[in-house]
C-alpha positions in Angstrom: -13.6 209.2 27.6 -9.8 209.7 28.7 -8.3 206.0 30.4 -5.6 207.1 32.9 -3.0 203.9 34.1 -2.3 204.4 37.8 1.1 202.9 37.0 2.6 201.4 39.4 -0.3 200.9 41.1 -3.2 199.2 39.9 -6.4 200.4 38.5 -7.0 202.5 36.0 -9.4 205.8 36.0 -11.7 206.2 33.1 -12.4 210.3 32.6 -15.7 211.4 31.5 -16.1 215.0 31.1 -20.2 214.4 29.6 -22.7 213.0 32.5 -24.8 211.1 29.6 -21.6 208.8 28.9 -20.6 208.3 32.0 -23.9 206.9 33.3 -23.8 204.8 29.8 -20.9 203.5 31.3 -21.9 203.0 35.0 -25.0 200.8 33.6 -23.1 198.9 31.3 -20.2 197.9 34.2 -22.4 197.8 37.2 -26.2 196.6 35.2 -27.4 199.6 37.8 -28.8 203.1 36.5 -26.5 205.9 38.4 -28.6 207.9 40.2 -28.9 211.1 38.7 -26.6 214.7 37.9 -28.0 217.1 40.0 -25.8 219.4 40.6 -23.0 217.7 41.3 -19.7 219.1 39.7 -18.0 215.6 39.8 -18.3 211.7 41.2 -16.1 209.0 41.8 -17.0 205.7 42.0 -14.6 202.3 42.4 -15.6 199.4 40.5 -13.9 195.9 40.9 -13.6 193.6 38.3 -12.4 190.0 37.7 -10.3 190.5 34.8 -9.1 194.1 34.4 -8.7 194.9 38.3 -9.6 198.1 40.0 -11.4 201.1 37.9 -12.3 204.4 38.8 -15.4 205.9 37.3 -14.9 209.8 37.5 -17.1 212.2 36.0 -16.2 215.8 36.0 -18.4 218.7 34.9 -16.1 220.8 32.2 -15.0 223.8 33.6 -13.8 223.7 37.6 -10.3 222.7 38.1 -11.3 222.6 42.0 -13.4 219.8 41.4 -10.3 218.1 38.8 -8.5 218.0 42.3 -11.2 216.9 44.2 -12.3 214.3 42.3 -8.2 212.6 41.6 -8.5 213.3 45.4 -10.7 210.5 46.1 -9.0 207.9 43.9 -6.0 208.5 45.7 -7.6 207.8 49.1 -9.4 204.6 47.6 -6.6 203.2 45.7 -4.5 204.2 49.4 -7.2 201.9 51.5 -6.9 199.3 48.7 -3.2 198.5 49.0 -3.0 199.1 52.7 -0.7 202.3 52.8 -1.7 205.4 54.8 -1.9 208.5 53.0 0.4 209.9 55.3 2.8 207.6 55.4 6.5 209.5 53.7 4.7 212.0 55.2 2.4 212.1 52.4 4.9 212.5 49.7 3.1 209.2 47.9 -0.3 210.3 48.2 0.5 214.2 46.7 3.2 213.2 43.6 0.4 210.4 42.7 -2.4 213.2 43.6 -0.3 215.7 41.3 0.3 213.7 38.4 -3.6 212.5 38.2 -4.2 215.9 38.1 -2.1 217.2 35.2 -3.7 213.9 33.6 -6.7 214.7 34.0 -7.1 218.4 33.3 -5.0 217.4 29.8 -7.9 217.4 26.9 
């Protein structure tokens, strides 16, 4: 598991590149089994929490850096809603420096 600060923003993502663990996870933080692989090559899920804020839940299949961008795509777009900005707004220049730097997070071992 890789924890990635949104800094400034708040939240954190935790990265998990093995299915098994990141359903661990999903049970222990939400008391709710996830609902199965198939053959997905990534999911994203927001979880809220009382004392540590905002997490993303991201599970990413090794091997697809399409699905690295895809994924860090759709915490973007959540954290976005969650503070009120449109993604477009600066003409997207917020949205695609915090898109790029999740990226190079993420696809770092």
């Amino acid at each position: 598991m890789k924890r990635i600060p949104l800094r400034p923003f708040p939240g954190t993502i935790l990265l998990y590149r093995n299915y098994s663990a990141f359903a661990k996870q999903y049970r222990k933080l939400t008391g709710l089994a996830h609902q199965g692989e198939g053959a997905a090559l990534g999911r994203t899920v927001q979880l809220a929490h009382q004392k540590k804020g905002v997490n993303y839940l991201v599970y990413l299949k090794p091997g697809n850096l399409s699905t690295v961008v895809h994924e860090m795509a759709h915490v973007c777009l959540m954290l976005f809603d969650d503070i009120g900005t449109h993604p477009a707004a600066g003409k997207g220049e917020p949205f695609c420096y915090l898109l790029d730097r999740l990226f190079e997070e993420a696809r770092k071992k």
